[in-house]
N, C-alpha and C positions, 0 to 999 in steps of 0.2 A: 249439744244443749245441756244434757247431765252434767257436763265438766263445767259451765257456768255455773248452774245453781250452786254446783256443789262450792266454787269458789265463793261463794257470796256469803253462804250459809258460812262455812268455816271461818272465813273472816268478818260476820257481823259485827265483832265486837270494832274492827276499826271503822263500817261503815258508822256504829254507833260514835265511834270518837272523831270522826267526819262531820257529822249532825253536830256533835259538839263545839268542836272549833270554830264550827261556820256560827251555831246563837252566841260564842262567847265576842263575837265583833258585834258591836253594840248599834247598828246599822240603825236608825229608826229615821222612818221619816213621817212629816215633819219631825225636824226641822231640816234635817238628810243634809247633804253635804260634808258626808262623814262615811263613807265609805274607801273612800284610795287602799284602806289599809287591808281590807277585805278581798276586796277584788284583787290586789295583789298576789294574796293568797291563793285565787283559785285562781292567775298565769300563770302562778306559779306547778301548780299543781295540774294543770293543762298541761304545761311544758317537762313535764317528769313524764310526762305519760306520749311523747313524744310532737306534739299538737305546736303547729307553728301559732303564735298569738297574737292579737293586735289589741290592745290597748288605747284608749281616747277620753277625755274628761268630755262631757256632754257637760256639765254646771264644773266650777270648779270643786274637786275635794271629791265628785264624783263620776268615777272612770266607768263606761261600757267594758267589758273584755269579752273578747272573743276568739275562741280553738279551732283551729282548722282541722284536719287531717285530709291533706290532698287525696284525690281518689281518680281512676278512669272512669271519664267523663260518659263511657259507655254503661255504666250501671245505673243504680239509682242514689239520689244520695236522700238524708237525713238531717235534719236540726235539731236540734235540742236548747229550749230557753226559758229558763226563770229570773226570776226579781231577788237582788241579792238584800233591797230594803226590807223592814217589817215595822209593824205599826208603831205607834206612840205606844210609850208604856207611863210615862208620869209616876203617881204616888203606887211605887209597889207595894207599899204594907200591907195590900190585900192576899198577895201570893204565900201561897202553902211555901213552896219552893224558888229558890231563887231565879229570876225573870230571864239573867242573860245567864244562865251555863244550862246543861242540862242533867235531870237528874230523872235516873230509870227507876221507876214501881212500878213493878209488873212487868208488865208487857207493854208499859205507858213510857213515851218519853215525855218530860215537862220542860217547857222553857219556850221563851218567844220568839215565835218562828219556826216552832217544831211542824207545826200547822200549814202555815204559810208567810214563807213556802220553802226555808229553810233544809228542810227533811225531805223536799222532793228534789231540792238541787241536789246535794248529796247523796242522793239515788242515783240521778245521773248522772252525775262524777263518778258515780262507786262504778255503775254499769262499763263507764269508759274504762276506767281502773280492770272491772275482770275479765272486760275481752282483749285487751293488752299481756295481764296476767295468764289468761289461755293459752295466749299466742294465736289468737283463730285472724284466718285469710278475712278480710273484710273490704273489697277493691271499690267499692262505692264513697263517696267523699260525705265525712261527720264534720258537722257544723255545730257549737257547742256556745251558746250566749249567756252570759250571765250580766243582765242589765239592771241598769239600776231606774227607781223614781215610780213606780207600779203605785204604791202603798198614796203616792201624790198627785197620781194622774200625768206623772213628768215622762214622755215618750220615748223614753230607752230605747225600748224595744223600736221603734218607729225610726229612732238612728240609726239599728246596724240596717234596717232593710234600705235607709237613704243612701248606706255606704257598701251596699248591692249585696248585703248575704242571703240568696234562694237557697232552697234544697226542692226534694218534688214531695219529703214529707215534712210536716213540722208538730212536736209534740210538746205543748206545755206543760210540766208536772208541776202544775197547781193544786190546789186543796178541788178533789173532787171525789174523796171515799172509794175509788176506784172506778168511778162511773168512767164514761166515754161521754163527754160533755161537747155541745156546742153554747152558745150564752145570746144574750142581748147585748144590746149596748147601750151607751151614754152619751149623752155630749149635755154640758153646762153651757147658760148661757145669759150675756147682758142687755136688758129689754129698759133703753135709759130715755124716759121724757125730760124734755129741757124748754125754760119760757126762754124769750128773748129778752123778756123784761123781770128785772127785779124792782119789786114793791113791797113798803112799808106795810107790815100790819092794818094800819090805821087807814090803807087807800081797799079792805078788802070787802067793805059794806059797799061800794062802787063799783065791785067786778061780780055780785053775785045778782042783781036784780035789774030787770028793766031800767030804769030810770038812772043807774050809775054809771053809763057812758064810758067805761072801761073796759077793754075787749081783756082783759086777763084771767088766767086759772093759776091752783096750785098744783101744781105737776103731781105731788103726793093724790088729791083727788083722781086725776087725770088718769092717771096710775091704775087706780083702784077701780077706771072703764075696762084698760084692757087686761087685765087680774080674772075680771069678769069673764071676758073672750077668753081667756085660758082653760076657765074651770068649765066653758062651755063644751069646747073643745075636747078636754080630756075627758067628759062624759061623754062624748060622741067616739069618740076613739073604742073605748070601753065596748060600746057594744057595737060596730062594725068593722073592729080588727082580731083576730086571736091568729094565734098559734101554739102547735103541739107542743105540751110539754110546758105549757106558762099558763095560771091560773087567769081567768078573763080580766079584764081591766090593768093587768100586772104592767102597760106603759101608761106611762104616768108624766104628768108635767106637775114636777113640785115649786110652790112658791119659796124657794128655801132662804132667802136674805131678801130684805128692801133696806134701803139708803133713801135717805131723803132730807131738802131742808137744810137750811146752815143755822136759825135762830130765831127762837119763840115770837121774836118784831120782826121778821117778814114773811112775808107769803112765801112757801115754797117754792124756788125758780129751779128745781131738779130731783129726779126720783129716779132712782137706779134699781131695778126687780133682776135678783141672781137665782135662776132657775134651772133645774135639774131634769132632764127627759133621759126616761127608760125608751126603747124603743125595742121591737121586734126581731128575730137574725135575717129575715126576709125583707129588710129595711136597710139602708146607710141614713148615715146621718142627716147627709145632703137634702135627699129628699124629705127627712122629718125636718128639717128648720125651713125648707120651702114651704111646706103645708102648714106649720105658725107660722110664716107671716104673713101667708094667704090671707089666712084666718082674719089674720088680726089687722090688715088692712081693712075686710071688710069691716070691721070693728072702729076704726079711727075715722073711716070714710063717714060713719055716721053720726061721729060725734064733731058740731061743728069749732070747735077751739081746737083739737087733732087733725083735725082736717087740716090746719093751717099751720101744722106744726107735729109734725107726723114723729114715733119714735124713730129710732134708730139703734142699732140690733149691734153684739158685741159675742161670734159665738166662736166656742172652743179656744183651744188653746193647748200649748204643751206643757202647762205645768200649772197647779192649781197654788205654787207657791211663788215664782215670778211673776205667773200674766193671770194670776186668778181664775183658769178655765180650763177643761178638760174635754179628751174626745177618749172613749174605747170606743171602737166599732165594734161591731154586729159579727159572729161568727156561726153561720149556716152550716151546721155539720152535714159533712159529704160520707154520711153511712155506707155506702154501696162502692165508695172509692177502693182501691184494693187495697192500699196503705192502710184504711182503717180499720179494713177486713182483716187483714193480718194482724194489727193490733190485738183485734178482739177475739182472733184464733189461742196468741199466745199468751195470753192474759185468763183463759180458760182452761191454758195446757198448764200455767202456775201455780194456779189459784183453786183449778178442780172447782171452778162457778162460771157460769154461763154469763157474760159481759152483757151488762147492763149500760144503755144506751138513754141521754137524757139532756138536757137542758141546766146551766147552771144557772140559780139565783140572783148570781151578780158578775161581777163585770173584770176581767182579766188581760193581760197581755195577748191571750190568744187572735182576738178579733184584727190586731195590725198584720196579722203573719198571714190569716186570712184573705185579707181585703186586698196584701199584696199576692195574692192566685196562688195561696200555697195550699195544699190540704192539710187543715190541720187537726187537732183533736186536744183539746184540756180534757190529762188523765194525770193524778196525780197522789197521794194520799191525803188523809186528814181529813175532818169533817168540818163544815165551816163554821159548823157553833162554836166549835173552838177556838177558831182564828180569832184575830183580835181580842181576846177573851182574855182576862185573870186565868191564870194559872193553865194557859195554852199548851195541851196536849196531843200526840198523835201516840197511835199504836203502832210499836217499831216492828210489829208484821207486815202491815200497808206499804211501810220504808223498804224493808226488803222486797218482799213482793213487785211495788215498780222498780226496782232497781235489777231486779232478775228478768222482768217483761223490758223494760227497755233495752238490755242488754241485748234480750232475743230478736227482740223487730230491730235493731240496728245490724246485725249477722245477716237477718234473715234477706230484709227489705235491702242491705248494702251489696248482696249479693244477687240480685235479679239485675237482670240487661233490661234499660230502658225500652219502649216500646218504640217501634220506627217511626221517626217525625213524619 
């Protein structure tokens, strides 16, 4: 274990020119599709350290990569996966330091994606780097992702597990200050009334009162019944749901876009509501889009012009830049798993601090690697005011630090014999 750290420590300065390399690929998504040259980078750098690779464009311009290291199947094995995008940057004249390289003050590194999640992939890269550099026995099979589309809700991550990569652990080093994080999730979604009739302005005195004999509405009004039913809904939510670790009310259904209407001379014949739900880790998504449109049946059932022309629902998606919609699921952290036990052994044997155990704010890769029965845990550096932030910093202690704790639960966890099926 001394003979890690101590490689890590002595060689900071390349972990630090690691971090570098990786913010000076200008990865940003949107508008993304700009990655191949990056992710090259780290096959490459998979494959120096002996890691069989598979490589795949998920959108064109940007490739999944993926590191093996075969192992007997009788141990345990290990994943390791971060998001090689980072956010929009636009007008940097706000930035102290320049945006895509990085530069050290202090004990600060600057530059976008030092945060996230930049500085945690290259942790664990670095990690794979110093237990090769050891030379230590590790017979349990690493699994090493570097996916792209997080930053866009575009499901990288949600490929390689289509194209069947398990382990029995899996650790996201995302922006989480060194917590031991489980999260909520998300999922977006399209809530679209549509008339069958389109009418003139001028027929709209005849669709609003008794005596005009025109069964028609404007879907924008329409709209604004079950708008209603939402906002009901998420007050009801609020106080007969919580969970540890998330301030009450913290699941949310936002009204975050409406579309509606083609022109001032007619009546509305369409309304599109693009809405955002937080949801609980003891929740899928499935079941939260069931409970809206429960909901909101009863809602259309009572209004007779919906009644007769009911919405129709458009949710999730894998890319909030091709199909406008997005899913994270829910990540329930499994505290008591011995994976995460050991985590939070070696991360106390680093750090000389008692592993702090919590809930993240927002929404990560973790929750697919999850959902597919992995135990997982988002640990990672950074703090998340930073992220997406002007002048995005981490402390290059956090960097090393997971980069020495991942190194040790990959040793540790790759060397215990599976438990007998």
């Amino acid at each position: 274990m001394k003979e890690i750290n101590t490689f890590i420590d002595q060689h900071q300065d390349d972990l630090i020119e690691l971090v570098r390399t990786l913010v000076r690929f200008p990865t940003v998504s949107p508008p993304a599709r700009n990655t191949a040259v990056a992710q090259q980078f780290v096959a490459s750098y998979l494959q120096e350290l002996g890691y069989a690779t598979d490589m795949w464009d998920v959108y064109p311009g940007d490739p999944n990569v993926v590191g093996v290291k075969k192992g007997d199947s009788a141990y345990r094995s290990i994943l390791l996966n971060g998001h090689i995008d980072v956010a929009e940057v636009g007008d940097d004249s706000g930035w102290t330091y320049p945006s895509f390289d990085v530069t050290r003050v202090g004990d600060k590194l600057y530059g976008r994606g030092t945060a996230d999640m930049k500085g945690g992939l290259a942790a664990a890269l670095f990690a794979l780097k110093a237990l090769q550099a050891c030379g230590v026995d590790v017979p349990g099979e690493i699994i090493f992702e570097s996916v792209i589309g997080e930053e866009a809700g575009e499901a990288g991550t949600y490929d390689c597990i289509e194209r069947g990569y398990r382990a029995d652990l899996a650790i996201v080093p995302d922006t989480s200050n060194l917590r031991i994080e489980g999260q909520g999730g998300v999922i977006t979604g399209w809530i679209v009334v549509k008339s069958p009739q389109t009418f003139h302005d001028g027929m709209r005195a005849k669709m609003i009162h008794a005596g005009g004999s025109v069964h028609g509405a404007s879907a924008i009004e329409k709209m604004m019944v079950l708008l209603q039913g939402l906002q009901s809904l998420e007050r009801h939510w609020a106080v007969t749901k919580s969970y540890p670790g998330f301030a009450p009310g913290s699941n949310t259904i936002n009204p975050a876009v409406i579309e509606g209407g083609r022109h001032a001379a007619f009546v509305a014949d369409e309304c599109r509501l693009w809405v955002t739900v937080h949801f609980y880790p003891n929740e899928s998504y499935e079941g939260v889009v069931e409970e809206i449109e429960r909901h909101l049946h009863g809602v259309w059932m009572g209004d007779p012009w919906l009644r007769d022309h009911p919405p129709h629902y458009i949710w999730g998606g894998k890319s909030m830049i091709e199909e406008r919609g997005e899913i994270f699921p829910a990540l329930e952290l499994q505290q008591e798993h011995p994976g995460i036990q050991l985590l939070a052994t070696i991360h106390e044997k680093v750090t000389g601090e008692q592993a702090s155990f919590g809930m993240s704010p927002t929404v990560t890769d973790a929750g697919w690697l999850g959902r597919a029965g992995m135990a997982t845990a988002l640990y990672g550096p950074g703090l998340l005011k930073n992220a997406h932030a002007v002048d995005e910093h981490c402390e290059l202690q956090e960097i090393i630090n997971i980069a020495k704790v991942l190194a040790q639960t990959i040793l540790q966890w790759c060397n215990q014999k599976r438990d007998p099926a």
